[in-house]
Structure formats: structure tokens, C-alpha cells
C-alpha positions in Angstrom: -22.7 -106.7 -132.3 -21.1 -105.7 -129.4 -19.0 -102.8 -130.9 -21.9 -101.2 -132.4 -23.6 -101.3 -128.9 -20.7 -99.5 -127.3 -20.5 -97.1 -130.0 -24.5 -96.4 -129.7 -24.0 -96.4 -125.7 -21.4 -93.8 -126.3 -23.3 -91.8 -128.9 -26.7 -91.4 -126.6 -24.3 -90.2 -123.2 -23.3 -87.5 -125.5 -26.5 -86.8 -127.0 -28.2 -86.9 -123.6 -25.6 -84.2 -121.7 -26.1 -81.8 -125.1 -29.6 -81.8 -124.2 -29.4 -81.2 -120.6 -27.0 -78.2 -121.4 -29.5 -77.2 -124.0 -32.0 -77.1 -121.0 -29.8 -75.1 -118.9 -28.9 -72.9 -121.4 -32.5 -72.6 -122.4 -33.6 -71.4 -119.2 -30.9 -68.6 -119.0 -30.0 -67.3 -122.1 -31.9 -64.0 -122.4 -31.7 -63.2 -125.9 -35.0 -64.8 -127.7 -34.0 -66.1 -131.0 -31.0 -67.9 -128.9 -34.1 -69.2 -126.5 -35.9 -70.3 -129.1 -32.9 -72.4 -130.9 -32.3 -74.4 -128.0 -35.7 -75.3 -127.0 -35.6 -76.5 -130.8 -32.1 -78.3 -130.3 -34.2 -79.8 -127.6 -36.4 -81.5 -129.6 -34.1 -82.6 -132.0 -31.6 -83.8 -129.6 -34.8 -86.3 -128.3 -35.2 -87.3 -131.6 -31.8 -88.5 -131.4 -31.9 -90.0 -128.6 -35.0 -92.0 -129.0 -33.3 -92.8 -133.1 -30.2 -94.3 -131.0 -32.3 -96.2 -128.4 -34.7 -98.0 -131.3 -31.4 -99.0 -132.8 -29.7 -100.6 -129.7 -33.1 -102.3 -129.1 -33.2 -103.4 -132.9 -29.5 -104.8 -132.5 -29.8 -106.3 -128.9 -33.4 -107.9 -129.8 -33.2 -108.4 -133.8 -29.3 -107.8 -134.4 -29.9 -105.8 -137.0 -30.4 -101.7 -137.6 -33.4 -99.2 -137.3 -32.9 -97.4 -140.6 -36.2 -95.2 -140.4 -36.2 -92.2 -138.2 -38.8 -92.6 -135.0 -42.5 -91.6 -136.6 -43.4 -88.5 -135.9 -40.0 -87.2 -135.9 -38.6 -85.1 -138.6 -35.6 -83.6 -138.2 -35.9 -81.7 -141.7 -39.0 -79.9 -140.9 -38.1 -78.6 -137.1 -35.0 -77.3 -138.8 -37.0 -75.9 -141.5 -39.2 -74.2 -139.0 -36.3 -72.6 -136.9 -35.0 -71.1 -139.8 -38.5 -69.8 -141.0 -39.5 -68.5 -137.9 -35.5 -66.8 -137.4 -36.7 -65.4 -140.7 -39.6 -63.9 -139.9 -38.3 -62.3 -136.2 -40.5 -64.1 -134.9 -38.1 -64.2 -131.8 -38.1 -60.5 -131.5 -35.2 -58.0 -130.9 -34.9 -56.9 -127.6 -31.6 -54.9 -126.1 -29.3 -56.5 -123.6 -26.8 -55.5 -121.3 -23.2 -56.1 -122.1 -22.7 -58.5 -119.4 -25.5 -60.8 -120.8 -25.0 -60.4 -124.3 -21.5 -62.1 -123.4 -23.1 -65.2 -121.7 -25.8 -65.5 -124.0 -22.5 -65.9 -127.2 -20.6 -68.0 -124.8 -23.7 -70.3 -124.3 -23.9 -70.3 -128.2 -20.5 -71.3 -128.6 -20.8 -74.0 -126.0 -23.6 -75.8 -128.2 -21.4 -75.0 -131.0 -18.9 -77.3 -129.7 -21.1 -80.0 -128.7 -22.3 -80.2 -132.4 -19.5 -79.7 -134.0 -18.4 -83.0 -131.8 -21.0 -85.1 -132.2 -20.8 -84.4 -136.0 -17.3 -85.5 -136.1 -18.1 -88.3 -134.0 -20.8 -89.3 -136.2 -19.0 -88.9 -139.4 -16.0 -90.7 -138.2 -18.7 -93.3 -137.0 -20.3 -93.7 -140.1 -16.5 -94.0 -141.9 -15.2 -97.1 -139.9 -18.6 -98.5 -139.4 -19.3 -102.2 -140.6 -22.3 -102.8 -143.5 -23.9 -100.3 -144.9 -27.2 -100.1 -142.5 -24.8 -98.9 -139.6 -22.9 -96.7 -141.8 -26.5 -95.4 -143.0 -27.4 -94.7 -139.2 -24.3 -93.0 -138.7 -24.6 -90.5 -141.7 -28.1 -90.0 -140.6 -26.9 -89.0 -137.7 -24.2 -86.6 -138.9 -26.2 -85.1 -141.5 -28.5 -83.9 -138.7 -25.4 -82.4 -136.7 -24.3 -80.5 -139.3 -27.8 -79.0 -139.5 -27.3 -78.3 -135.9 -24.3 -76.7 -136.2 -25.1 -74.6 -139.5 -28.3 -73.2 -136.9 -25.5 -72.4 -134.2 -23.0 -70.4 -136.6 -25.8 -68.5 -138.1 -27.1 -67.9 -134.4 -23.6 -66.8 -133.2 -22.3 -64.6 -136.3 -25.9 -62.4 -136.1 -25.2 -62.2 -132.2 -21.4 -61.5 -132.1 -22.5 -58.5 -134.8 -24.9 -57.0 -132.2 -22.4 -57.2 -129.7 -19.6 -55.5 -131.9 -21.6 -53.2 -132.4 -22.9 -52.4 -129.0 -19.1 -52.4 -128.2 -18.7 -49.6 -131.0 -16.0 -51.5 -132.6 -18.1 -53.2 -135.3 -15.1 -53.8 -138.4 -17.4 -52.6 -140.8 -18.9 -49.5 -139.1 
């Protein structure tokens, strides 16, 4: 089981430096629907990580995988609620300055990188994984990147339309 290990050891350094940027970025970024989806992708991301560390306990003490997310945790319905609460505005609109309206999209696109990564990680993961209960962790895994990452593109296309259009250059104006 020592492969597995090293893949899962690999796996929970990226997911724990996505959530520390996730903090930074959560702390700066002034726009408040992109403040609310990485205090969210905070969350999640310790969801992961505690998922990752209950299987390289499971393997190191029983040698075999934790199949069933961590109770209490479910990824579904904190994605579900990001979405509802995008939705509703709950975040608010609130004008920005040009200068932080850029650093709030790059920020985006930043998270949108580390999800897209760990989602190909995870996929390819789950593709040259041994037995099915690893490759079953692994899609799990994915599955919830790909969540992440739909959240980011929908984030970034509505903000990158604000800014074109605060730039007056909007295509479609």
C-alpha cells in the first residue's frame, strides 16, 4: 500500500496549499459573491482534507479504503447552497474600482487553476488506481473538483462581464 500512501500524501499537500490560498484570497478579495465562494471552497477543501486523512489512516491501520465521506460532511449540499445563495444575491452587488476588480478575477482564476489541477489529478488518479475502492475514492474526489471548478467559471464569466463592461468594451453592448 505504499503507492497509494504517497499518492494520498501528495493529494492532501495540494489540497491543504488550495485552502490556505483560499484563506488569503478570502480575506482580500472585495467583491462579495467572490468572498463568499471561497469561504465555501473553504469548507469543502476541509472536507477533503479530513476524506484523504481517514483514508491514509484506514490504509496505514486496516489496509484498506474509507469509501464514505467524513459524517457531517456533504459536499452536495454546501455546493447546493453556494449556488442558491449566488441565486438569490444574497452576496450583494457593490461597485469596485478598476484596480480591484482586476485582482479580485485574477484571484478567481488562481482557484481556477488549482481545481482544474486537482481534478485532473484526481481523475488521472482514479484512472491508474488499483481495485475499485481506491479508484471509487479517487472519482469521489474528482467529482467534487469538478463541482469546484463549475462554481469558479460561473464566478469568473459573471465577474469578467462586470469588468467589460466597466471598461466600456463589453462585446455585446
Amino acid at each position: 500500500m505504499e503507492k497509494p500512501l504517497t499518492v494520498l500524501g501528495f493529494a492532501l499537500g495540494m489540497e491543504n496549499n488550495g485552502l490556505e490560498f483560499f484563506k488569503r484570497a478570502a480575506k482580500t478579495v472585495r467583491d462579495p459573491n467572490a468572498k463568499m465562494i471561497f469561504l465555501d471552497l473553504m469548507k469543502m477543501e476541509e472536507g477533503h482534507i479530513a476524506y484523504i486523512k481517514a483514508n491514509i489512516e484506514s490504509i496505514k491501520e486496516k489496509g484498506r479504503w474509507q469509501l464514505k465521506p467524513i459524517e457531517g460532511y456533504d459536499e452536495g449540499k454546501t455546493a447546493e447552497t453556494v449556488f442558491k445563495a449566488r441565486e438569490e444575491g444574497k452576496a450583494g452587488e457593490t461597485e469596485f474600482e478598476i484596480g480591484e476588480m482586476t485582482s479580485d478575477l485574477s484571484a478567481i482564476r488562481i482557484a481556477l487553476a488549482i481545481e482544474n489541477d486537482l481534478y485532473e489529478f484526481y481523475t488521472r488518479a482514479s484512472a491508474h488506481a488499483k481495485g475499485q475502492d481506491a479508484k471509487a475514492v479517487f472519482k469521489k474526489l474528482s467529482e467534487w473538483e469538478k463541482e469546484h471548478r463549475e462554481m469558479l467559471e460561473a464566478q469568473y464569466e459573471e465577474m469578467r462581464e462586470g469588468f467589460w463592461s466597466k471598461m466600456g468594451f463589453s462585446p455585446f453592448d
